[in-house]
N, C-alpha and C positions, 0 to 999 in steps of 0.2 A: 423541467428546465425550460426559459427560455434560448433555444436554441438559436435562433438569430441575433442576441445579445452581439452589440460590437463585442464585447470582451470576448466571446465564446463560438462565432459564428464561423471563424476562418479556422477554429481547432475541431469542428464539427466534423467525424468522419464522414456522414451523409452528406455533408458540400462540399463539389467540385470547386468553387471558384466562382460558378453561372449560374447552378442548378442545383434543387435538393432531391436524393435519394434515401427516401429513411429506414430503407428495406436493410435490416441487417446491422443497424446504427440505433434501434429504437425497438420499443416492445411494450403496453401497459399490460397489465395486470388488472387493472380496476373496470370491472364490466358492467358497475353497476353505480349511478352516481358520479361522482369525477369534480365534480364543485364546476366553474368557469369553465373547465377543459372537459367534461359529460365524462363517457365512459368512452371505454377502446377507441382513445384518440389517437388519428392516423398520423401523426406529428409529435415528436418532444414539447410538453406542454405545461407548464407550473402552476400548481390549482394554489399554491401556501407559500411559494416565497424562498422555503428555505434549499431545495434541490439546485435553483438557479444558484444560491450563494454558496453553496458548497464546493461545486464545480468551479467557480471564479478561483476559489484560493488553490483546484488544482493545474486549471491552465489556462485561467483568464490573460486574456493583454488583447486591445483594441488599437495595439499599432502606437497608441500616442503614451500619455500619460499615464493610464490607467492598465498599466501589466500588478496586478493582481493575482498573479499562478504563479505556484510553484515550476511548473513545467508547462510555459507558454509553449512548447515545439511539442510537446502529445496533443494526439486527438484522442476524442472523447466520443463514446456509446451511453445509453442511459436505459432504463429500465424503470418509468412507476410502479413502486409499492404499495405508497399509502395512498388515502383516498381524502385530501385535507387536513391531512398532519396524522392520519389513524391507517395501520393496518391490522392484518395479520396472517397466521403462519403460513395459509395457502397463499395469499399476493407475495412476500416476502421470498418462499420457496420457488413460488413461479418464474419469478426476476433472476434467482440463484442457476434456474435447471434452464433459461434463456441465455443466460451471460455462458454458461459451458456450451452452448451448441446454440449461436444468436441464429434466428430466421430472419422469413422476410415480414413486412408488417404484417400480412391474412396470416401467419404464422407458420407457413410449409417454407419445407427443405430447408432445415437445420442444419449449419453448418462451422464445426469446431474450429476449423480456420482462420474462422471470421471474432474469435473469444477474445478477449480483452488480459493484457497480463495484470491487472491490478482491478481492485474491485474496492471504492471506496463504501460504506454502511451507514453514512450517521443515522442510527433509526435504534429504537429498541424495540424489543417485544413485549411489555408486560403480563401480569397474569389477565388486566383486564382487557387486550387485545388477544384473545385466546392461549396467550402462553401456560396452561395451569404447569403443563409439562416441561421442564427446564430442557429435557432430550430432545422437546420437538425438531430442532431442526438441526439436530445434531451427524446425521448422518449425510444431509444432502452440502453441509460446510465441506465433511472430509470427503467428500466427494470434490467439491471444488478443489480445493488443495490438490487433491488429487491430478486433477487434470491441470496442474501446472499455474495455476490462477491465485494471486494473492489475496486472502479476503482481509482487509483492514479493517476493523468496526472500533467507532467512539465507546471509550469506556460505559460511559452513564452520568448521567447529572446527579445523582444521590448523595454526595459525599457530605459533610465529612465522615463519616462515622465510617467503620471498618467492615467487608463484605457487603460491599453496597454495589459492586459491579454484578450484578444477579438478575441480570436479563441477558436472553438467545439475543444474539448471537456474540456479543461479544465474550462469553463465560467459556465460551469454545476452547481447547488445546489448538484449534485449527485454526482460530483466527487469532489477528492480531491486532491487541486493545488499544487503545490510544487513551492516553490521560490527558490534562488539560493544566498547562504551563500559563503564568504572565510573565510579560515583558521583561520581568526582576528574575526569572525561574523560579518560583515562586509556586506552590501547587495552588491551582482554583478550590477556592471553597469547597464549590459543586461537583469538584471531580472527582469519582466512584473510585473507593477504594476496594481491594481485595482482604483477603484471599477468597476465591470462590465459596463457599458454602451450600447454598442451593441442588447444586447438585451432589454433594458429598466431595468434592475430589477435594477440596482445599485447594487450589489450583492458585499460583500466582499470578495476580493481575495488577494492573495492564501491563501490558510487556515493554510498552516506550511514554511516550510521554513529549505533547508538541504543543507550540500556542494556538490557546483555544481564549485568552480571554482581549476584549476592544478589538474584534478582526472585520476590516474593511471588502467589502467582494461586491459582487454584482447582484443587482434584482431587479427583479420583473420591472416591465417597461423603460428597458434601455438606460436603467439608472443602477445607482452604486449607494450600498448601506451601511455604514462604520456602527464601531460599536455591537457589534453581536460577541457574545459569550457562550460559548457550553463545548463541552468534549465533540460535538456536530463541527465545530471551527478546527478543533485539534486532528480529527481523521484525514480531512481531506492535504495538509499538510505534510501527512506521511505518504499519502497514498499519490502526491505529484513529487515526492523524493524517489520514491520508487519506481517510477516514470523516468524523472532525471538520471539514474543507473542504470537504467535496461537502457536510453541511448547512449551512455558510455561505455557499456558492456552488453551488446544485444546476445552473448553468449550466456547469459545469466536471464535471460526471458525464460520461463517455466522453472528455474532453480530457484522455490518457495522459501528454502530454508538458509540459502546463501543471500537473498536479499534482505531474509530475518537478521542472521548472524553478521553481517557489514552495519546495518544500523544501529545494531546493538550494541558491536564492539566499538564503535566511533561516536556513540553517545555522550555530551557532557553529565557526567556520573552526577546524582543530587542525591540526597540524603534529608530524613527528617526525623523529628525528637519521634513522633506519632508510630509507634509499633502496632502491626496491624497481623495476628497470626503470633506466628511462631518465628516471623521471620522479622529480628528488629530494622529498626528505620535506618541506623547508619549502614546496611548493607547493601551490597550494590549484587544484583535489581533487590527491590524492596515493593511491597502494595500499596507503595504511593505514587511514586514515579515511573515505577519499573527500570528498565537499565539508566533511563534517567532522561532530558532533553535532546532530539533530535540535533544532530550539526551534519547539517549536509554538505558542506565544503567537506569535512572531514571523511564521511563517507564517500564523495565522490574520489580522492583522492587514492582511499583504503581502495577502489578499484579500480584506477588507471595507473598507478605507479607500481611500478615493477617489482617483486620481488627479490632480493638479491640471495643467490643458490651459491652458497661456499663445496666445491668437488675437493674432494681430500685427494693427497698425493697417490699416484697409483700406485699398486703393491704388487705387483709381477714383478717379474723380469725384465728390465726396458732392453729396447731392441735397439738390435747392434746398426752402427750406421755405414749404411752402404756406400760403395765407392761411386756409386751417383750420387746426381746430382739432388739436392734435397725433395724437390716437389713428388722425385720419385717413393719415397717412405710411404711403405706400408702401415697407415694409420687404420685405427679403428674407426670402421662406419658408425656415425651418428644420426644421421638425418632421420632414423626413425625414431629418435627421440621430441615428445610432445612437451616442448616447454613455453605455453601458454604462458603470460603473465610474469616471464621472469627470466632475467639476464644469468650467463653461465659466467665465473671466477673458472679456469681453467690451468693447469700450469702443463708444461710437457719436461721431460728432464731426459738426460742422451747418456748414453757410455761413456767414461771417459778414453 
């Protein structure tokens, strides 16, 4: 990433405003090579372009014209993987076992604290980046989840053909796939369908489904690139909605499965003739869309508007009313009741 990018500079966790701190904001993985940016650079650094524009669509805005993020009001931590567009399992793994417990840049006193609720992926791992193993990175994903952290990954450019999402990390139960929408809802050509296969599960894939095709963001040297295409544009669009939620609901930060099930449920449903599996295309989620197109108005809403809790009439005995004065009634304590997120309908009814 260009990390001083106007669009990206002032979302920077390591910038005060004055000064940059990258201790705990930053971490490569690459110790060997690095293109433009060498290896173990002490700085967020973009050797290929496309990290800087990923990050733009989830929380770019340079004040003016160019707000480009899903969620200009998150800051943002980073983590190099690849090494010029190429990794593998160990830089990948190392970025995963950094983002649960970020250090300082020399790499000591790891601290959970400091972890990020959202984890955007555009990247895959092929077999010719050492993936031969579909599992490899199977355990340190449920690891993440585990520690409360959402890992989002772009489905894959493979499509159209059916079980085409068949690269770590996005084949995971643990993480969540991203398909790749145009402006029409529309599925992208290139965007990886399911069902998993690779690794036997049959697993439905991608779970959502965001625009990934003509997306405008930021790149290297303080400029801005339209026109990019692939499931890389569609991840980071869920992964700054997700962003957008936890500051409407900071009590859902670490609740992996309730920022899953709000997106899901507030999806614009899509459907396609293209049956992929066992599971045909007019079903909703399906291995094309998955529960279908992001709508993040709708999700935001499914979490700040109240629930409404209909209480049924009570079924005792109501209590006789006293020759005092009303404030004096012996009502039932409520105050230890937890109602989070939702208005009480109540009725009271008296002796005649």
């Amino acid at each position: 990433y260009q990390w001083d990018h106007p669009a990206l500079k002032n979302q920077y966790r390591g910038w005060n405003g004055s000064s940059a701190d990258h201790d705990y904001s930053w971490h490569d993985s690459i110790h060997s090579g690095g293109g433009v940016c060498g290896a173990d650079s002490a700085f967020p650094c973009d050797d290929h372009g496309h990290g800087t524009h990923t990050m733009g669509t989830m929380v770019g805005d340079d004040g003016g014209t160019n707000q480009i993020g899903m969620a200009p009001g998150a800051r943002w931590i980073g983590c190099r993987n690849m090494n010029q567009g190429n990794g593998t399992p160990t830089t990948y793994s190392e970025c995963y076992q950094w983002f649960i417990a970020p250090t300082t840049v020399a790499g000591t006193n790891p601290d959970p604290a400091m972890a990020p609720d959202v984890i955007n992926n555009s990247w895959g791992c092929p077999v010719s980046e050492g993936c031969t193993d579909p599992n490899v990175m199977l355990t340190i994903v449920d690891n993440v989840r585990a520690a409360g952290i959402m890992t989002v990954h772009s489905a894959g450019n493979s499509g159209s053909a059916c079980s085409t999402v068949n690269e770590p990390s996005a084949i995971y139960d643990s993480s969540y796939s991203v398909g790749a929408t145009s402006s029409t809802d529309a599925i992208a050509s290139f965007s990886s369908r399911g069902p998993v296969t690779v690794d036997g599960s049959n697993r439905l894939k991608p779970d959502i489904s965001a625009p990934g095709v003509g997306i405008r963001s930021s790149y290297p040297g303080s400029t801005y690139a339209s026109g990019w295409s692939g499931t890389s544009m569609a991840g980071p669009h869920v992964a700054g909605l997700v962003a957008l939620l936890i500051s409407a609901r900071p009590d859902w930060a670490g609740n992996v499965d309730q920022l899953e099930n709000t997106i899901n449920s507030t999806a614009i449903g899509l459907t396609t003739a293209q049956q992929c599996g066992t599971v045909p295309g007019s079903q909703i989620p399906n291995n094309t869309f998955g529960y279908g197109r992001i709508d993040a108005f709708a999700a935001y809403q499914a979490a700040v508007i109240p629930t409404a809790v209909s209480l049924s009439d009570f079924s005792g005995s109501p209590a006789a009313m006293p020759a005092s004065a009303l404030p004096m009634l012996a009502l039932p304590a409520v105050t230890g009741l937890a109602l989070a997120g939702a208005y009480v309908a109540s009725k009271r009814r008296r002796s005649s």
